[in-house]
C-alpha positions in Angstrom: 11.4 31.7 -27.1 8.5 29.9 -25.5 8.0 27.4 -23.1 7.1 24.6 -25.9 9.9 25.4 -28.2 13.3 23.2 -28.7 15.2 22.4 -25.7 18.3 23.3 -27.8 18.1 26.9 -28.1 18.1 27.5 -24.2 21.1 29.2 -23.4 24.7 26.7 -23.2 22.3 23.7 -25.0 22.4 23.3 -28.4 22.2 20.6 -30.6 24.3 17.9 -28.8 23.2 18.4 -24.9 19.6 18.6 -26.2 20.4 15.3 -27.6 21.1 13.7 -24.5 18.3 15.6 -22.8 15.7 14.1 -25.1 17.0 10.5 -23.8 16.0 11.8 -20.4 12.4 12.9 -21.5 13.5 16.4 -21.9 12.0 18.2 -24.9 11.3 21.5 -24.1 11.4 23.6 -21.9 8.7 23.1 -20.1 9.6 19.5 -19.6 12.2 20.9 -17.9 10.5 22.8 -15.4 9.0 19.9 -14.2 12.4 17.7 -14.2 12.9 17.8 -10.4 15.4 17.6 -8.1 16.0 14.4 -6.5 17.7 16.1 -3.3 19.5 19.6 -2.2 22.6 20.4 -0.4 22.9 23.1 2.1 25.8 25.3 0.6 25.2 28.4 2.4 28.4 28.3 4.5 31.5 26.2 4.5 31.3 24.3 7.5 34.7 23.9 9.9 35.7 20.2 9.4 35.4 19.5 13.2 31.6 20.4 13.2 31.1 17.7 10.7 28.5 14.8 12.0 27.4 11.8 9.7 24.5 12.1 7.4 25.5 16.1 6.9 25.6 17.2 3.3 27.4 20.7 3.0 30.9 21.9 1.5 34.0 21.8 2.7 37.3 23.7 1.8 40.4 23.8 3.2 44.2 22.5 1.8 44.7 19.5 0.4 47.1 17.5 2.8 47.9 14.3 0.9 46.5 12.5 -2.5 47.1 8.4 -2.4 46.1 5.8 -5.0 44.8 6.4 -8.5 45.3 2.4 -8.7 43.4 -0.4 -8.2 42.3 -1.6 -4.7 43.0 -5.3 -4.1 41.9 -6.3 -7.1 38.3 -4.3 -6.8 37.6 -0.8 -8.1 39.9 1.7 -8.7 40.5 4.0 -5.5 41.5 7.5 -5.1 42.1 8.8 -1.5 42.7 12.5 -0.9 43.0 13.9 2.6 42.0 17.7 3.0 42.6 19.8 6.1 41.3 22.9 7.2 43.5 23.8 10.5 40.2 22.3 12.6 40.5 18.9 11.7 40.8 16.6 8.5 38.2 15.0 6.1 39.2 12.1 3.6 37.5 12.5 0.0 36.9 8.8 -1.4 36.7 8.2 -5.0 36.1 4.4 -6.3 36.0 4.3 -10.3 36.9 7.3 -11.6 38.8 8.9 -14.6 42.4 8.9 -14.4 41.9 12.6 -14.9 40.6 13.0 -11.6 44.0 12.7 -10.1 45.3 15.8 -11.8 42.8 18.1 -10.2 44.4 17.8 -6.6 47.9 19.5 -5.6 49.1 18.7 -2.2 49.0 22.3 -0.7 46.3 24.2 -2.7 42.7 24.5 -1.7 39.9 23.2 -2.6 36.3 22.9 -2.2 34.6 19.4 -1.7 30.6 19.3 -1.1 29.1 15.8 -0.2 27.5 14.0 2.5 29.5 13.5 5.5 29.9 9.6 6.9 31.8 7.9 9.6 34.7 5.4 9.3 36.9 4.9 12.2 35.4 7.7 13.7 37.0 10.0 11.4 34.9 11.9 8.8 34.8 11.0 5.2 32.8 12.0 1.6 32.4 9.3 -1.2 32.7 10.9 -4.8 32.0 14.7 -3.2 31.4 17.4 -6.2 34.6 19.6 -6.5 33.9 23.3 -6.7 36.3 25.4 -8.6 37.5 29.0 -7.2 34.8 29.7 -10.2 31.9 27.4 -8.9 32.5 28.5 -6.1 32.3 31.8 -6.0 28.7 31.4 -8.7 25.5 31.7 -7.4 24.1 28.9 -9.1 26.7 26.1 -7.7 27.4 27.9 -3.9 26.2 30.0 -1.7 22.8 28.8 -1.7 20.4 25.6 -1.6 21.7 24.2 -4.4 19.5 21.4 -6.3 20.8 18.0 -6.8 19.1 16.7 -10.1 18.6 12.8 -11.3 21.9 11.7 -13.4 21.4 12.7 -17.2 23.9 10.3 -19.1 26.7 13.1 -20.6 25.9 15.8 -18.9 28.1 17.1 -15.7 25.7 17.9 -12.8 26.9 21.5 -12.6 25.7 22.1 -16.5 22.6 20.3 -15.8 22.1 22.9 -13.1 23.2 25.6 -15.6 20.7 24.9 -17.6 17.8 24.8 -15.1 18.6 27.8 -14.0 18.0 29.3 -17.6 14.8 27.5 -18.1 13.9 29.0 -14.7 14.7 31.8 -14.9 13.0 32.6 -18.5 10.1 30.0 -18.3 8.8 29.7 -14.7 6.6 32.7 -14.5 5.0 32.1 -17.8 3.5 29.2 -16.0 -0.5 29.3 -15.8 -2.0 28.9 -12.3 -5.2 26.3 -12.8 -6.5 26.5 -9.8 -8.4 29.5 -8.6 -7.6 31.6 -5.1 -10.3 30.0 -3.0 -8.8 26.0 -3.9 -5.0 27.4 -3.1 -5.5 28.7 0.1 -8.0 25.8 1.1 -4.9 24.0 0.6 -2.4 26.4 2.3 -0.1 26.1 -1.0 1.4 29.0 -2.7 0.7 29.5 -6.7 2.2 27.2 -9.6 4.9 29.8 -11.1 6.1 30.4 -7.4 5.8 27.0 -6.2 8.4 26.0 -9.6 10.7 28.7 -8.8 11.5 27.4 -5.3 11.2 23.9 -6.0 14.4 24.5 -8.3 16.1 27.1 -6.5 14.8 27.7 -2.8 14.9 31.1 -1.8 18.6 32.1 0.7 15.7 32.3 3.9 14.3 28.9 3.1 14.1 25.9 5.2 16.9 23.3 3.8 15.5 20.3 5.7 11.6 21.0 5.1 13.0 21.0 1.2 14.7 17.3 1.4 11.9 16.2 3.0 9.5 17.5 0.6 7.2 19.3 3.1 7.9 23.1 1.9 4.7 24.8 1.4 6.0 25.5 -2.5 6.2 21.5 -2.7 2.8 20.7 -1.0 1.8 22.6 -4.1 2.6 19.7 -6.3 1.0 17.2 -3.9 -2.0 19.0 -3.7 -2.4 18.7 -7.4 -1.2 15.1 -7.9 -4.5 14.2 -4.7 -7.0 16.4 -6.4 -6.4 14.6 -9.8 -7.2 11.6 -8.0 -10.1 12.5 -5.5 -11.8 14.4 -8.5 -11.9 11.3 -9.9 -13.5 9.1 -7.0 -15.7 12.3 -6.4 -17.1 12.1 -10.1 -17.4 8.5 -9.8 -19.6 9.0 -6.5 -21.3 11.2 -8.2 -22.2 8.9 -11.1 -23.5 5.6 -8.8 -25.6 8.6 -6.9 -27.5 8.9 -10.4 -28.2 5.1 -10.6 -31.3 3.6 -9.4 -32.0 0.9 -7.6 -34.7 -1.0 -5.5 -35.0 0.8 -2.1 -35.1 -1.9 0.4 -36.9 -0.1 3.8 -36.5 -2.1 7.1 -39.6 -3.3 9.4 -39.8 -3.9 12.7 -40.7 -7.2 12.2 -37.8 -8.3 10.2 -35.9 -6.9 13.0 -37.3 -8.1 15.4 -37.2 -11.7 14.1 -33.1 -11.1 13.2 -32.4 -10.7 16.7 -34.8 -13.4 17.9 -32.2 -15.9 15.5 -28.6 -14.8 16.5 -27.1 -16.6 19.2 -25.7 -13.8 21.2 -26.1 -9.5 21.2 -24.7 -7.8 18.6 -21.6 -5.5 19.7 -22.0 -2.1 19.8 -19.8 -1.7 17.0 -22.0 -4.1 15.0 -25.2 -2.0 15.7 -23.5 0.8 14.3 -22.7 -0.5 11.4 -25.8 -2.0 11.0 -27.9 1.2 11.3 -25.2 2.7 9.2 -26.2 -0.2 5.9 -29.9 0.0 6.8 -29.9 3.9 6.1 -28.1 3.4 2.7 -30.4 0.2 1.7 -33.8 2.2 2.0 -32.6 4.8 -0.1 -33.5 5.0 -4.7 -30.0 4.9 -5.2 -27.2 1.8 -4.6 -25.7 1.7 -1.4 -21.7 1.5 -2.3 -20.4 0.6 1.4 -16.8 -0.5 2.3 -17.2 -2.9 5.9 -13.8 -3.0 7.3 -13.4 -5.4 10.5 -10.5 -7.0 12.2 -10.6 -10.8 11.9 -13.2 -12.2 13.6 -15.0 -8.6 14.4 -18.5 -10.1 13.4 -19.1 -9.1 9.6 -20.7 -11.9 8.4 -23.6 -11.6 10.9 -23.7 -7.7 9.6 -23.7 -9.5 5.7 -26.7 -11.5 6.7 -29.0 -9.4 8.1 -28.7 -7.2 5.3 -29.4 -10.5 3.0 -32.3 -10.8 5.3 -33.4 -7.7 4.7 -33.5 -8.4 0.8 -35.3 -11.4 1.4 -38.1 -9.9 3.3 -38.6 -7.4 0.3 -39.1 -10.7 -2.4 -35.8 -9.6 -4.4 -32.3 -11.7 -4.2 -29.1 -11.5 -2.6 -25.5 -13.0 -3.9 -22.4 -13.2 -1.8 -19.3 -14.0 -3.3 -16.2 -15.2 -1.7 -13.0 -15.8 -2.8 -11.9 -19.7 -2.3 -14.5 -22.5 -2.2 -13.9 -23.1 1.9 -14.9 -19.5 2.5 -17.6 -19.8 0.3 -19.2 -23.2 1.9 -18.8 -21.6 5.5 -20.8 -18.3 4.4 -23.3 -20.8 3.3 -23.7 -22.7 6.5 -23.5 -20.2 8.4 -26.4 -18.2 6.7 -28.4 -21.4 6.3 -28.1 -21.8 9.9 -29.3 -18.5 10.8 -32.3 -18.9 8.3 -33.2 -21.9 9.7 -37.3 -22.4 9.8 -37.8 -19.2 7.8 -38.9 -19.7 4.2 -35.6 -18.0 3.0 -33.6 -20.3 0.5 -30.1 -20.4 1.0 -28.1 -21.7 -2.0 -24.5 -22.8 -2.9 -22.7 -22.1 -6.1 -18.9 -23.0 -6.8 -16.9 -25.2 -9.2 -16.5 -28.1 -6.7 -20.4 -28.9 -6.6 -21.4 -31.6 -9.0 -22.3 -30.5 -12.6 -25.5 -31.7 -11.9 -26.2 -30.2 -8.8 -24.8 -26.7 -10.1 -26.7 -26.8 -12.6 -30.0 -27.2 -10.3 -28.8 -24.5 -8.9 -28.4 -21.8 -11.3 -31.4 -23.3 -12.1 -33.0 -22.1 -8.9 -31.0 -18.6 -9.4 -32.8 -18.4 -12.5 -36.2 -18.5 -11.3 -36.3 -16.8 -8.5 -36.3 -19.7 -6.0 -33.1 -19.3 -4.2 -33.4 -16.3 -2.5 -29.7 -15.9 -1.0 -27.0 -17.3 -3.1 -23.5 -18.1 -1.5 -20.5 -18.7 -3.7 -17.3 -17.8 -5.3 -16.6 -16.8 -8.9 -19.0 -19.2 -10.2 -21.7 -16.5 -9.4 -20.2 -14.1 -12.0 -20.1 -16.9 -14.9 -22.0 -16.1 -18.0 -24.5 -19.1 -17.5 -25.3 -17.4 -14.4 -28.6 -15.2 -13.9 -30.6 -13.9 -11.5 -34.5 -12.9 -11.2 -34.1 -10.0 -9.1 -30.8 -9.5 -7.6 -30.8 -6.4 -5.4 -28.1 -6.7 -2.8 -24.5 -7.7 -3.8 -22.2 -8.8 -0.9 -18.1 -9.5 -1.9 -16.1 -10.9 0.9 -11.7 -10.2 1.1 -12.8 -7.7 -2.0 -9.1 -7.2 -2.1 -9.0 -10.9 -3.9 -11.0 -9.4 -6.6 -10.6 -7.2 -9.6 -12.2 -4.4 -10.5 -14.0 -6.4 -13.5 -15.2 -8.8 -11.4 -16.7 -7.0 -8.9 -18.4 -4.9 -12.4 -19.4 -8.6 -13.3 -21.5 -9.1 -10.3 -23.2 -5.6 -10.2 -23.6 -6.3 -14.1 -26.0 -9.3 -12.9 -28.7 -7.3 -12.0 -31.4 -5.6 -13.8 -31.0 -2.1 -11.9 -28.1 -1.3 -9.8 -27.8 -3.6 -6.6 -26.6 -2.3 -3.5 -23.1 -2.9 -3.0 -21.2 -4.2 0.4 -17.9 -4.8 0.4 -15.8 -6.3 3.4 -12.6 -6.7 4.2 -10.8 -7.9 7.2 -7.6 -6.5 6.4 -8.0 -3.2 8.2 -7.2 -0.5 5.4 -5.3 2.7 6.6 -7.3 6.2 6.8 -5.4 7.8 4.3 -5.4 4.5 1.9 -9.1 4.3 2.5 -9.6 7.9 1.1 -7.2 7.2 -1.7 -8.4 3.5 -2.9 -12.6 4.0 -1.8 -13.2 7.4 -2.0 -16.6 6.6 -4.2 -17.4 4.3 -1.1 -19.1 5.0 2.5 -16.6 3.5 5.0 -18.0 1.0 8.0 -15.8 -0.3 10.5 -16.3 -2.9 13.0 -13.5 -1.6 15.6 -14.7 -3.6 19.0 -14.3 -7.7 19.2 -17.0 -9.7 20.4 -17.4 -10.3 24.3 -14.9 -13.3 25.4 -12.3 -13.4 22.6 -9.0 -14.4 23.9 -6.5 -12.1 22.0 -3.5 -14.5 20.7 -0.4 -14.5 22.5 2.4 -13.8 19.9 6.5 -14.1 20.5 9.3 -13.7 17.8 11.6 -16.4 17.9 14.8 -16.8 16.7 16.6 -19.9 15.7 17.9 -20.8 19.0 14.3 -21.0 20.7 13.0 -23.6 18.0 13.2 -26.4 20.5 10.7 -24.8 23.0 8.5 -23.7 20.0 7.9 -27.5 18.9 7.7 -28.5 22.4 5.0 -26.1 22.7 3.1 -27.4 19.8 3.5 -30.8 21.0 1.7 -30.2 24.4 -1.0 -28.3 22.4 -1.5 -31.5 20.4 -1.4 -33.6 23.7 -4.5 -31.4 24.9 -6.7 -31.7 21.8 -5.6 -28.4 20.3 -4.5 -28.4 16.6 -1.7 -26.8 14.6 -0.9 -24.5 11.6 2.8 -23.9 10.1 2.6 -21.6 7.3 6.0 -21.1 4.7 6.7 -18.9 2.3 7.6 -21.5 -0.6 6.1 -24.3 -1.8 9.7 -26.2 -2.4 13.4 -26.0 -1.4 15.2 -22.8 -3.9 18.9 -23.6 -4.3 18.8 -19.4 -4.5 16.8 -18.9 -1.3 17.6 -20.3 1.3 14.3 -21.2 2.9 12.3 -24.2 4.7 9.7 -25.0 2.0 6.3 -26.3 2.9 7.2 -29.8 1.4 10.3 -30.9 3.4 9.0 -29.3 6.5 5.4 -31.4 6.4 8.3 -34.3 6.4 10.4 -33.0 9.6 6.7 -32.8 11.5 5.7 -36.3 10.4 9.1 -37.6 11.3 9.0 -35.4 15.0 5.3 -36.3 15.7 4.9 -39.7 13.8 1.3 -40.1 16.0 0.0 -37.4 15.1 -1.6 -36.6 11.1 -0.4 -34.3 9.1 -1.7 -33.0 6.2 0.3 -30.4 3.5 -1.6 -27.1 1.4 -0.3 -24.8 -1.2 -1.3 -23.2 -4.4 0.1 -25.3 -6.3 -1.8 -28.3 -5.4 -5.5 -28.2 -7.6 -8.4 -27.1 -6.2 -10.1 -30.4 -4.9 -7.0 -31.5 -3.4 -6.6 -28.3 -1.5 -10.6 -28.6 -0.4 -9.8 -32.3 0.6 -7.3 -31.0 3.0 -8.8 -28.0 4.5 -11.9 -30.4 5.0 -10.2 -33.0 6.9 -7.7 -30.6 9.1 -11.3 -28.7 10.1 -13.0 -32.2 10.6 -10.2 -33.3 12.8 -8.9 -36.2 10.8 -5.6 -33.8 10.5 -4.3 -32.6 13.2 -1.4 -30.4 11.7 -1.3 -28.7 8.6 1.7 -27.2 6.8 0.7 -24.7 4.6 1.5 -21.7 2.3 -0.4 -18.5 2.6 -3.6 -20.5 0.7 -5.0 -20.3 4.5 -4.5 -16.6 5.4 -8.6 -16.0 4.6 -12.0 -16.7 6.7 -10.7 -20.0 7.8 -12.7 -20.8 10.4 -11.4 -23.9 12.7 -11.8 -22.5 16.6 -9.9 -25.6 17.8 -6.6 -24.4 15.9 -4.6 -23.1 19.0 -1.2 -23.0 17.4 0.6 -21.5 14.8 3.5 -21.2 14.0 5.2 -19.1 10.7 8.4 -19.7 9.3 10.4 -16.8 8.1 8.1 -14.4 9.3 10.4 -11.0 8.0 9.1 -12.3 4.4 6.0 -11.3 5.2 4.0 -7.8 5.4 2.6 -6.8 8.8 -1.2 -7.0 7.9 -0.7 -10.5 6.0 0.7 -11.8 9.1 -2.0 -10.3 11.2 -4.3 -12.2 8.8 -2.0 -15.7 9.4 -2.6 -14.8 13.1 -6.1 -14.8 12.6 -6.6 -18.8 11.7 -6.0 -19.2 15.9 -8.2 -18.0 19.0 -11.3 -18.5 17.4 -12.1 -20.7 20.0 -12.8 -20.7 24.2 -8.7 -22.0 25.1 -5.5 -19.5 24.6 -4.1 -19.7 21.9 -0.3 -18.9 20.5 1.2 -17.0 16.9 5.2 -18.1 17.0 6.9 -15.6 14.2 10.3 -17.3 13.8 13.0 -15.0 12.2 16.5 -16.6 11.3 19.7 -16.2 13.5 21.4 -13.7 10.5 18.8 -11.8 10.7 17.3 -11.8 14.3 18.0 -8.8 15.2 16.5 -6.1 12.5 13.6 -8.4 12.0 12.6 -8.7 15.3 12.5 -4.8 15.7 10.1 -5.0 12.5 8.1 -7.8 14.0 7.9 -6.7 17.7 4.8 -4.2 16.9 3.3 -7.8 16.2 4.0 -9.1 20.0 2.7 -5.5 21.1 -1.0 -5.5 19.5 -3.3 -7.2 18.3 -4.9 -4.1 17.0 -4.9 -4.4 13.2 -5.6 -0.3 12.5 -2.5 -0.3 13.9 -0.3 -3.0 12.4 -2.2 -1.5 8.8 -0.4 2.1 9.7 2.9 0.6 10.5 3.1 -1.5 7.3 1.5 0.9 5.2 4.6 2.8 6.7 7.0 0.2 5.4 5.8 -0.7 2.6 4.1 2.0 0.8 0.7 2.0 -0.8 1.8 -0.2 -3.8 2.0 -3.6 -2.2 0.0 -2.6 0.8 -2.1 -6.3 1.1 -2.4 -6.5 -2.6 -4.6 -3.4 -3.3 -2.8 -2.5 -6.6 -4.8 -4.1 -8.2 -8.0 -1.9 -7.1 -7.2 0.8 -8.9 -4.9 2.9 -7.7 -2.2 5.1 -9.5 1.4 5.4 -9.3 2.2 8.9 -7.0 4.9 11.1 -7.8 5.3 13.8 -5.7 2.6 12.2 -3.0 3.5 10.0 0.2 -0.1 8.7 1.3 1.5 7.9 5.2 3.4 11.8 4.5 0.8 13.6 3.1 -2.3 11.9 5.0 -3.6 15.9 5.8 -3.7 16.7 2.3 -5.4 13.9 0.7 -8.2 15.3 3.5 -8.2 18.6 2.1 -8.1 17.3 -1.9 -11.2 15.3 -1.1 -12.9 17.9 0.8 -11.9 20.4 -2.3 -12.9 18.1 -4.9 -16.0 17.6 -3.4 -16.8 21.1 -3.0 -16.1 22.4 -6.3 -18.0 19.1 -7.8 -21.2 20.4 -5.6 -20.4 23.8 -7.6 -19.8 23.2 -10.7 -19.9 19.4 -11.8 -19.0 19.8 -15.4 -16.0 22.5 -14.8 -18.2 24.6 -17.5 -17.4 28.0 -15.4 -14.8 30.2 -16.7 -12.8 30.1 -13.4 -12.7 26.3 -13.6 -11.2 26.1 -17.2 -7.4 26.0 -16.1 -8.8 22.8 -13.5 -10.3 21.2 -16.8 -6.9 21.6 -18.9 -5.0 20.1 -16.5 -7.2 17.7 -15.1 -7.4 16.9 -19.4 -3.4 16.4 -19.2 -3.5 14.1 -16.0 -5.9 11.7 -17.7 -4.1 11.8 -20.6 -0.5 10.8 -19.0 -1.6 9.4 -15.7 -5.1 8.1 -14.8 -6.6 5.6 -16.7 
């Protein structure tokens, strides 16, 4: 029998288990060597009742001292209580809907063996629905005995068969299992080969270590991981390797276009900046596009950085586009860079939906002929009607807000390949940053500029709303203004929470002398305009908002704000909220207000908030949270679902897979030698069931 043949004809299958099997993706099996456990209990030894702690899983056995129920429970779910002693203490076995033949397996007197994870009630030890091991189980080295897998539920098939029959495929199939990497790649990554690695992942060896098995750090696990990271940094690494075979228009810095930078900005550079600066000059003089990732904390200083590279385009006679993702972000880039070019013959223009048709028309216009040297806008750059002489330098500002295609779209306006900067002020993790960019060089702006007041930030509960609003009102009283950001747009009869609508009502009823103005995505896209506008111009003096404000919004005489049901948001997206305040010379307050219920649990989650305003940090601990997926939107960049792989877990090894990857691509591009073949097949069968 072979590893690709019918599940059915593994020993104890046949036709009607391999039925059921097929519903769980089982075929052969092979698909069943790579059906995993879910968990593993430690069934070595019994353990004396009266050693027993919470959150142990680990068989029990001793006499059965008393069986109750078998009937209902107050109406609810059937209950089944049976008490077993062991002459050290007692342990009550808890069953909630069950079949009434579950009754029949318990005699008050005889023994019996329980396994199950140990919790507290009363300060008395209990297991909810525990396996039962007969004197056979027991006694077999596949159920006891050992560190004994604990597989996902297959619908009509017992655990302890399911088990059965992993051990067959095991024992039959596991060695028969090709290595694809070679020696050199394995103990690079300090894993043990494929057949091994499958053997103990099933069925760890008597020495193993239980705990390093649950929490999926054994070195025959890592082996798994290793594979899953290489898949995907072989992917960035051929990708890299692809934009270093483009060509594009080297764009060498002068002196004098340095010199005349720094004669324009208002203050010195940080250090940080310099860096970074040097770091994008390098990669702009070079034949092939520069492909940077700029990652600075709000208000760090990257749009200086973005212009003097635009600058640097200029001075060569070839164009520059910088894209942003609302229209407000969009017209401050462009005032800001019109500023700065101010009595140099560099034309800065503006391109978004809300200019007249007439005037964006004389605008793509100028984009069209050459005349506008730096154009500012927001997806209006990437239209079809939209073309460019010479576009050489491509900036994108909160990439994160864009798609992959549309960031293709703008590199697809240009006749060669453009140099490429990306920036982002939602500080990306290390180990994200090496999953999500690994085809990018990564800047980061980690030092604020001289004289920035950090904000001061307090979780508040319920109870200290008063002294919040009486806050806000003395920050009005001194010529300060005020953000309070909601979740929803209106009241849910579901979820109970105080929508952006009805609260804009309570502030204009609390503070009838004072405007207030109201923004959320719902509202269109002039409207919303119209109302950032006036709050920035100072004809609004409070504005209740959704999230629509959390980017580049720059208004430095916002001193306040305030966010309502702050545990519905992630750590980094209320960094970013933060952000809208202390961008000016007076203190300035964040007030994350958590409801009474749940004061408590969120506050703990929220207090790294009141601790730092480092946002490396805050991006760790809610990368930790939340997982890559949802981490400030980036599934849409790219990246694939992990199995085996934990990016905050296994932050080491996605190191070592890009180191590897990048290694055997200097070696061998193409995987054409005969040692990289088994790399190729598999690498053939991840993009084929995993990678797009």
């Amino acid at each position: 029998m072979t590893a690709q043949d019918s599940i059915q004809y593994v020993k104890g299958v046949g036709p009607r288990l391999a039925e059921k099997l097929l519903a769980r993706g089982i075929r052969t099996p092979q698909d069943a060597l790579y059906f995993f456990p879910k968990g593993y209990q430690d069934r070595r030894r019994t353990v004396p009742i009266r050693e027993l702690s919470a959150g142990m899983t680990v068989p029990v056995r001793g006499k059965v001292l008393s069986v109750q129920g078998g009937g209902r429970l107050f109406r609810g779910p059937r209950l089944l209580e049976v008490v077993i002693g062991d002459g050290t203490g007692r342990v009550v076995a808890k069953w909630f809907r069950f079949h009434p033949s579950l009754v029949e397996r318990f005699r008050v007197g005889e023994p019996v063996t329980l396994c199950g994870t140990v919790r507290l009630f009363r300060f008395l030890p209990e297991m909810h629905h525990p396996e039962i091991l007969s004197t056979e189980e027991a006694a077999d080295p596949i159920h006891s005995g050992r560190i004994v897998p604990v597989y996902p539920d297959v619908e009509g098939i017992p655990p302890r068969i399911v088990r059965k029959i992993q051990w067959e495929v095991v024992r039959n199939h596991a060695d028969k299992e090709a290595e694809c990497f070679p020696p050199w790649v394995l103990e690079k990554a300090g894993v043990p080969p494929l057949h091994e690695s499958l053997v103990a992942i099933h069925f760890p060896r008597d020495d193993a270590d239980a705990a390093s098995f649950r929490e999926f750090s054994s070195p025959q696990q890592k082996r798994l991981v290793f594979g899953e990271l290489f898949s995907l940094q072989w992917a960035l690494a051929k990708r890299r390797a692809g934009m270093d075979r483009e060509s594009a228009t080297p764009l060498p810095w002068d002196p004098e276009i340095v010199g005349e930078i720094k004669r324009r900005l208002p203050f010195d550079l940080t250090g940080a900046q310099r860096r970074v600066v040097n770091e994008i000059l390098k990669d702009l003089k070079q034949p092939h596009p520069m492909h940077r990732l700029l990652q600075g904390d709000v208000g760090s200083g990257k749009t200086i950085v973005a212009w003097i590279a635009a600058m640097v385009a200029w001075r060569h006679g070839v164009q520059a586009a910088v894209m942003a993702p609302t229209e407000i972000l969009a017209e401050q880039h462009y005032r800001r860079f019109a500023s700065l070019a101010k009595g140099l013959p560099a034309r800065v223009d503006l391109l978004s939906a809300a200019l007249p048709p007439k005037e964006r028309e004389a605008a793509r216009e100028r984009i069209r002929n050459g005349e506008t040297d730096i154009a500012v806008g927001t997806h209006a750059l990437i239209q079809e009607s939209v073309e460019f002489r010479d576009l050489a330098l491509g900036v994108i500002d909160e990439q994160h807000r864009f798609g992959v295609l549309q960031r293709a779209a703008l590199r697809g306006k240009a006749k060669t390949s453009p140099h490429l900067l990306v920036m982002t002020a939602t500080p990306i993790p290390r180990t994200l940053a090496i999953a999500l960019y690994g085809d990018l060089d990564v800047s980061v702006i980690d030092e604020m500029p001289k004289g920035r007041i950090p904000v001061r930030t307090r979780v508040v509960t319920e109870t200290g709303r008063r002294k919040v609003f009486e806050e806000m009102r003395r920050e009005l009283d001194q010529g300060g203004r005020a953000y309070v950001v909601l979740p929803l747009v209106e009241e849910s009869e579901k979820i109970a929470l105080r929508d952006a609508v009805r609260t804009a009502e309570r502030i204009r009823e609390a503070f009838p002398d004072i405007p207030v103005g109201l923004l959320h995505g719902r509202m269109k896209a002039e409207e919303k305009e119209s109302g950032m506008r006036r709050f920035k111009e100072g004809e609004l003096r409070v504005l209740v908002s959704t999230t629509v404000v959390e980017v580049g919004v720059d208004v430095p005489e916002a001193t306040i704000i305030v966010i309502e049901h702050a545990e519905r948001f992630g750590l980094s997206q209320l960094h970013q909220l933060r952000g809208r305040v202390g961008r000016g010379l007076r203190p300035s307050s964040c007030y994350l207000m958590v409801g009474n219920e749940q004061g408590e649990d969120a506050a703990a989650r929220l207090s790294i908030m009141e601790r730092t305003t480092d946002g490396f940090r805050i991006a760790e601990e809610d990368l930790k949270i939340r997982g890559p997926g949802d981490f400030a939107g980036v599934r849409q960049s790219g990246i694939p679902d992990l199995v085996f792989a934990d990016l905050v877990r296994d932050a080491g090894m996605l190191q070592v897979a890009k180191e590897v990857a990048g290694e055997l691509h200097g070696k061998d591009p193409d995987l054409k030698e005969p040692a990289h073949e088994g790399i190729r097949r598999f690498l053939a069968r991840r993009a084929a069931t995993a990678l797009d």
